[in-house]
C-alpha positions in Angstrom: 84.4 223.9 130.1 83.0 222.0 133.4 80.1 220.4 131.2 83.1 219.5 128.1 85.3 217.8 130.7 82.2 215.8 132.2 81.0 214.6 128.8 84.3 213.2 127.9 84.5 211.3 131.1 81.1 210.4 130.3 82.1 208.4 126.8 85.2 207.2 128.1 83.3 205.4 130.9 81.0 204.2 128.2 84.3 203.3 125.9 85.5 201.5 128.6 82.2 199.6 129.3 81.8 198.6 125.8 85.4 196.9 125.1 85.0 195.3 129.1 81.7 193.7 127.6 83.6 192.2 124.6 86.3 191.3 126.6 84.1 189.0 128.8 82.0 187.9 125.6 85.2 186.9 123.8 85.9 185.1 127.3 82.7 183.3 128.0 82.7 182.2 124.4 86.3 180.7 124.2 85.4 179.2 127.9 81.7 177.7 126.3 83.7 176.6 123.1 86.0 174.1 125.6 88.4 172.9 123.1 88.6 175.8 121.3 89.6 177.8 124.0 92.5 180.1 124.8 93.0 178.9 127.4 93.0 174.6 126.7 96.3 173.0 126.8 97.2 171.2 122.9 99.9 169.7 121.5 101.2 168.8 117.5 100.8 165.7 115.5 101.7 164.7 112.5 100.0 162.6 110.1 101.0 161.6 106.6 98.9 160.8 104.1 99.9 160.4 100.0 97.4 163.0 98.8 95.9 166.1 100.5 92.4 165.5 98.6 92.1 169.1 99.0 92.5 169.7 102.9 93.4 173.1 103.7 94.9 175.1 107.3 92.1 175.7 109.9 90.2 172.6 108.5 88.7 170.9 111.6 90.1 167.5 113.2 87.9 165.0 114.3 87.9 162.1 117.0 85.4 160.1 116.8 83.2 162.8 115.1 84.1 165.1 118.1 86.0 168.4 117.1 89.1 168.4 119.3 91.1 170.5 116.9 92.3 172.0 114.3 95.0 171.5 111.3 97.8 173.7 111.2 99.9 173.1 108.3 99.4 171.3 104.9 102.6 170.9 103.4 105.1 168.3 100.5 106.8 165.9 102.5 110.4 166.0 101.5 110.1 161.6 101.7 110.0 159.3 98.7 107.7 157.4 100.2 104.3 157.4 98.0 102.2 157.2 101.0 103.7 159.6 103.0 103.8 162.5 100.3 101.7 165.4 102.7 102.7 166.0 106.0 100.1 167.7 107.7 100.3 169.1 111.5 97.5 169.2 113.7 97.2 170.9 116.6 95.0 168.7 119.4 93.6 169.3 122.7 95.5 167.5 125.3 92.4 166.0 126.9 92.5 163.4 124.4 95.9 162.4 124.5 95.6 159.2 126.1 92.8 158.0 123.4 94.9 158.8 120.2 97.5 156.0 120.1 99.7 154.3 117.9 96.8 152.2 116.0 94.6 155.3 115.6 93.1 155.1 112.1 93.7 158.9 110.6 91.4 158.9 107.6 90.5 162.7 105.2 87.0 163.3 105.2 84.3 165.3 103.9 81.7 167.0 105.1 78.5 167.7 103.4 78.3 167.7 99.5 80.0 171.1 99.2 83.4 169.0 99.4 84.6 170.5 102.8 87.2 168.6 104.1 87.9 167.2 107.6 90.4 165.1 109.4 88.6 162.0 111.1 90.6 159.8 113.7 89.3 156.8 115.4 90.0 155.8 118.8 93.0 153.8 119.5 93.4 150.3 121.7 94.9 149.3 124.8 97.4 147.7 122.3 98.9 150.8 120.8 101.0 153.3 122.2 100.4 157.1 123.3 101.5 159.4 120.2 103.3 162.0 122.3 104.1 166.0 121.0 105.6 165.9 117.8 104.6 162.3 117.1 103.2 160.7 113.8 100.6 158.9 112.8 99.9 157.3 109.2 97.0 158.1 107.2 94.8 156.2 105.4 93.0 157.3 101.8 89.0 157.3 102.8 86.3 157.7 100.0 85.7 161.5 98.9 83.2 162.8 96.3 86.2 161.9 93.3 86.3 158.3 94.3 82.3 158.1 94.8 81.7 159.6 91.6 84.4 157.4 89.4 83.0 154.6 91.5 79.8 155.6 89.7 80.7 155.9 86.8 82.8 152.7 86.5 78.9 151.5 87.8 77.3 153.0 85.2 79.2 151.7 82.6 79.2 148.3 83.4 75.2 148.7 83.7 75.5 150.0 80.3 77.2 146.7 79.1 75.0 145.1 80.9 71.9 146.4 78.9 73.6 145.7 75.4 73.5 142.3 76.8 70.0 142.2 77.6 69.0 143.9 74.6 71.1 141.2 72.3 69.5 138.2 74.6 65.8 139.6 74.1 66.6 139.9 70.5 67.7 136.2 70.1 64.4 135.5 71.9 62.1 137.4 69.4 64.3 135.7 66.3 63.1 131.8 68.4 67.3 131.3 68.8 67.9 129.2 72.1 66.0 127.3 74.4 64.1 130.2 75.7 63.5 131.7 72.2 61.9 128.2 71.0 60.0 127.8 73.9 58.3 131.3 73.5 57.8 131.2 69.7 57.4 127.5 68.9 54.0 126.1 68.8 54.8 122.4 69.4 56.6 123.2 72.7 53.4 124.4 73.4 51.4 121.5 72.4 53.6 119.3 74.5 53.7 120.9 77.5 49.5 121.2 76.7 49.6 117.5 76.3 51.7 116.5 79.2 50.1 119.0 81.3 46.1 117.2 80.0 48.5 113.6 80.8 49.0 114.8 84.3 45.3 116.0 84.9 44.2 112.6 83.7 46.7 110.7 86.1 46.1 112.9 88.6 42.3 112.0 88.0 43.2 108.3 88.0 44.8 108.9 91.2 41.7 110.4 92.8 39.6 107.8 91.5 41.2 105.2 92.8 42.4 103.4 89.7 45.4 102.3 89.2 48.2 100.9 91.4 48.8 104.3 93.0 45.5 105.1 92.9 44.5 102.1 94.8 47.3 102.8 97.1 46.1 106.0 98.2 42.4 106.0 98.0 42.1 101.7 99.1 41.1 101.9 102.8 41.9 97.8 102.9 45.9 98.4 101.9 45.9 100.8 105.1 44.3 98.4 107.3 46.8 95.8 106.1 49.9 98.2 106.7 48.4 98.8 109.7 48.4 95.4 111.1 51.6 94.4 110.1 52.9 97.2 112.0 51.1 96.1 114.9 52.5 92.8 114.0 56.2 94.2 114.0 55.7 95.9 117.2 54.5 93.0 118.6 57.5 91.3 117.3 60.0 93.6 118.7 58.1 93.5 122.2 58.3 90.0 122.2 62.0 90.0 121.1 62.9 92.9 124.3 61.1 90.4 126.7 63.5 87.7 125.9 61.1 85.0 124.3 61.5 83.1 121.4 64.8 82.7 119.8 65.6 85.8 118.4 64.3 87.5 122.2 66.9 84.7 123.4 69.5 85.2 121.4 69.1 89.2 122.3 68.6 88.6 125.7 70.3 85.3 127.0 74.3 85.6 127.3 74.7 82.4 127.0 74.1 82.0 123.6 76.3 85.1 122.9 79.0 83.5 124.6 78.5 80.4 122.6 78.4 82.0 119.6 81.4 83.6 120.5 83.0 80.7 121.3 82.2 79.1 118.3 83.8 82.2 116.2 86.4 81.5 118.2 86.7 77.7 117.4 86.6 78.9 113.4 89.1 81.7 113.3 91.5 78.5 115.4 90.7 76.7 112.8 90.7 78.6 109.8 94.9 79.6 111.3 95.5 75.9 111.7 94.4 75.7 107.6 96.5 78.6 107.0 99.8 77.2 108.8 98.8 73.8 106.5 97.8 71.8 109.8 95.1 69.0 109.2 93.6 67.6 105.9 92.5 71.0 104.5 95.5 72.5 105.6 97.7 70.1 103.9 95.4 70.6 100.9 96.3 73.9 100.8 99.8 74.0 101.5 100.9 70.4 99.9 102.2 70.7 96.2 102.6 67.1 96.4 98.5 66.7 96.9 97.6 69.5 94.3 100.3 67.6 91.7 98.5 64.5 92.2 94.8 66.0 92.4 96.5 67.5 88.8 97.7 64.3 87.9 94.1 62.3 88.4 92.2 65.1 86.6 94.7 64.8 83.3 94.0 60.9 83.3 90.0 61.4 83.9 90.0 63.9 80.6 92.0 61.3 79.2 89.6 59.0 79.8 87.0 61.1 78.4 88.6 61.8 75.6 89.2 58.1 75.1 85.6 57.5 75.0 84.6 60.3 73.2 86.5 58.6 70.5 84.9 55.2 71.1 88.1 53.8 72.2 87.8 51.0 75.1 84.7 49.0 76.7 83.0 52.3 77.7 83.8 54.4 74.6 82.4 51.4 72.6 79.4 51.2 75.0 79.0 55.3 74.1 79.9 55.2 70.4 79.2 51.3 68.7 75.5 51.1 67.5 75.8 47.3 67.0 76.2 46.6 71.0 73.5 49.8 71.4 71.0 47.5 68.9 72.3 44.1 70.7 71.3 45.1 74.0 67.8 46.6 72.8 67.6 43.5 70.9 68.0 41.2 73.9 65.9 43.2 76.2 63.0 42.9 73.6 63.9 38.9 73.9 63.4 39.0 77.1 60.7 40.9 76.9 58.6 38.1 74.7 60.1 35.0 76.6 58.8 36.9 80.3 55.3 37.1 78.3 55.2 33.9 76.9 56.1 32.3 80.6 53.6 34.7 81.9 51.0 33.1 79.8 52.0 29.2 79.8 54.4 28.6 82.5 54.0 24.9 82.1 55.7 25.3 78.9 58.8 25.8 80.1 58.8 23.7 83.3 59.5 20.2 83.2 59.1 17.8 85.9 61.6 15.0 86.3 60.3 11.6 88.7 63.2 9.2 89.0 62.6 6.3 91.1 65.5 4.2 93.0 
């Protein structure tokens, strides 16, 4: 009966052993796990989002990519709202309080390919405002497996457009339709660019040979030498113009002239106003209607006068126009001609000497 009594005692000591050990396991393993723990102080936010995208209770809550919770409800909102359809709670630790503000970015993740789902929330500035218990934030729709995949697809189908393209372009090509399809099937392009491509070998050749204007250009050591002393010659010109000498250098370097020069501008533009207020001869030539009406007036008689002789009219138009006084003249002029001769040749011919005596 002794033995029974100190068996039992014997299993209840190792009972109690046993559930003391998970007891302090369970402890050390809430205490390791931080912000998991029993024993860390949370609170509730709320975050809406317009779908779910599958999220379910438990699912873990991220900051950036740091577990500091869990969600705790996933429910229908009762607003109209479109975006704020789901209401979901989250229950955070309170370490992070001060980091989740007002302009946190609340997005739905996922995790892996098997399309576990995560709540992801970015850390908030200086600018935004602590969300306290029972506060809300607004979600924001982030890319899931769905949105990847019809993003593919969408992709895929334009690549697929894309291909009926190219297949109808290389088509053309084979058939010689287009630029490209003629310059790949026809033979003359060919030729040509054969033949401008030999031109361009043989000019090219030219040039090396020296023949030619370019040719001679590059390959004539004498046009070179002749660059090269007029350069020398231009820098020897602008030396001599910086040290002041000869008249450009003077006019560059010696004020006086500038202030001459300027002085005679000045003298023009004086005189060029006087014109334009009608001062002076040329000012009254361009100002006077009197002047220009008789300036007018004289031209009208000259063409008058032209015209007159153009007719034949007058002295002069005769002079222009009659033949007869045109002949008469020509006619004495050759008389003159003969009598200068015949003088030249017997003077005493025509000189006669007259003695008178008183």
């Amino acid at each position: 009966m002794a033995q029974r009594r100190s068996l039992a005692w014997t299993e209840l000591r190792v009972g109690l052993l046993v559930i003391f050990s998970f007891l302090l396991l369970a402890a050390a393993i809430f205490f390791v796990g931080g912000e998991s723990g029993l024993f860390t102080r949370k609170y509730t936010v709320y975050a809406y989002f317009p779908s779910a995208n599958g999220l379910r209770d438990g699912a873990e809550v991220w900051l950036e990519g740091v577990t500091i919770g869990n969600v705790t409800s996933v429910k229908i909102s009762p607003q109209a709202d479109p975006n704020r359809s789901v209401e979901i709670a989250m229950r955070l630790d309170r370490t992070y309080e001060n980091i989740i503000r007002s302009d946190s970015v609340v997005s739905i993740g996922t995790i892996g390919l098997l399309g576990n789902k995560n709540v992801e929330i970015t850390r908030g500035t200086e600018e935004g405002t602590v969300v306290p218990e029972g506060g809300y934030l607004q979600g924001s729709e982030a890319g899931d497996i769905r949105q990847i995949v019809t993003g593919t697809n969408d992709f895929i189908a334009n690549l697929n457009v894309l291909s009926d393209q190219i297949v109808k372009m290389s088509e053309r090509v084979d058939r010689g339709e287009g630029t490209l399809g003629k310059l790949l099937t026809d033979s003359s392009i060919y030729d040509n660019l054969d033949a401008t491509t030999l031109e361009a070998k043989s000019l090219v050749e030219d040039i090396r040979t020296g023949q030619g204007t370019v040719g001679k250009l590059v390959s004539d050591d004498a046009l070179y030498r002749r660059v090269d002393v007029m350069l020398d010659r231009v820098d020897t010109l602008v030396a001599t113009i910086q040290k002041g000498e000869g008249t450009l250098g003077k006019f560059y370097k010696d004020p006086e002239l500038y202030n001459r020069s300027n002085q005679f501008v000045a003298r023009l533009n004086s005189i060029t106003d006087g014109i334009a207020r009608g001062e002076g001869t040329l000012g009254r030539i361009t100002k006077d209607d009197a002047l220009y009406n008789k300036l007018n007036t004289t031209i009208d008689r000259f063409d008058a006068i032209a015209a007159s002789m153009e007719k034949g009219e007058g002295t002069a138009g005769k002079l222009l126009k009659d033949p007869t006084l045109y002949n008469g003249l020509t006619q004495a002029a050759s008389e003159i001609q003969k009598l200068l001769y015949d003088f030249r040749q017997d003077p005493r011919k025509f000189l006669t000497i007259t003695v008178r005596l008183f």
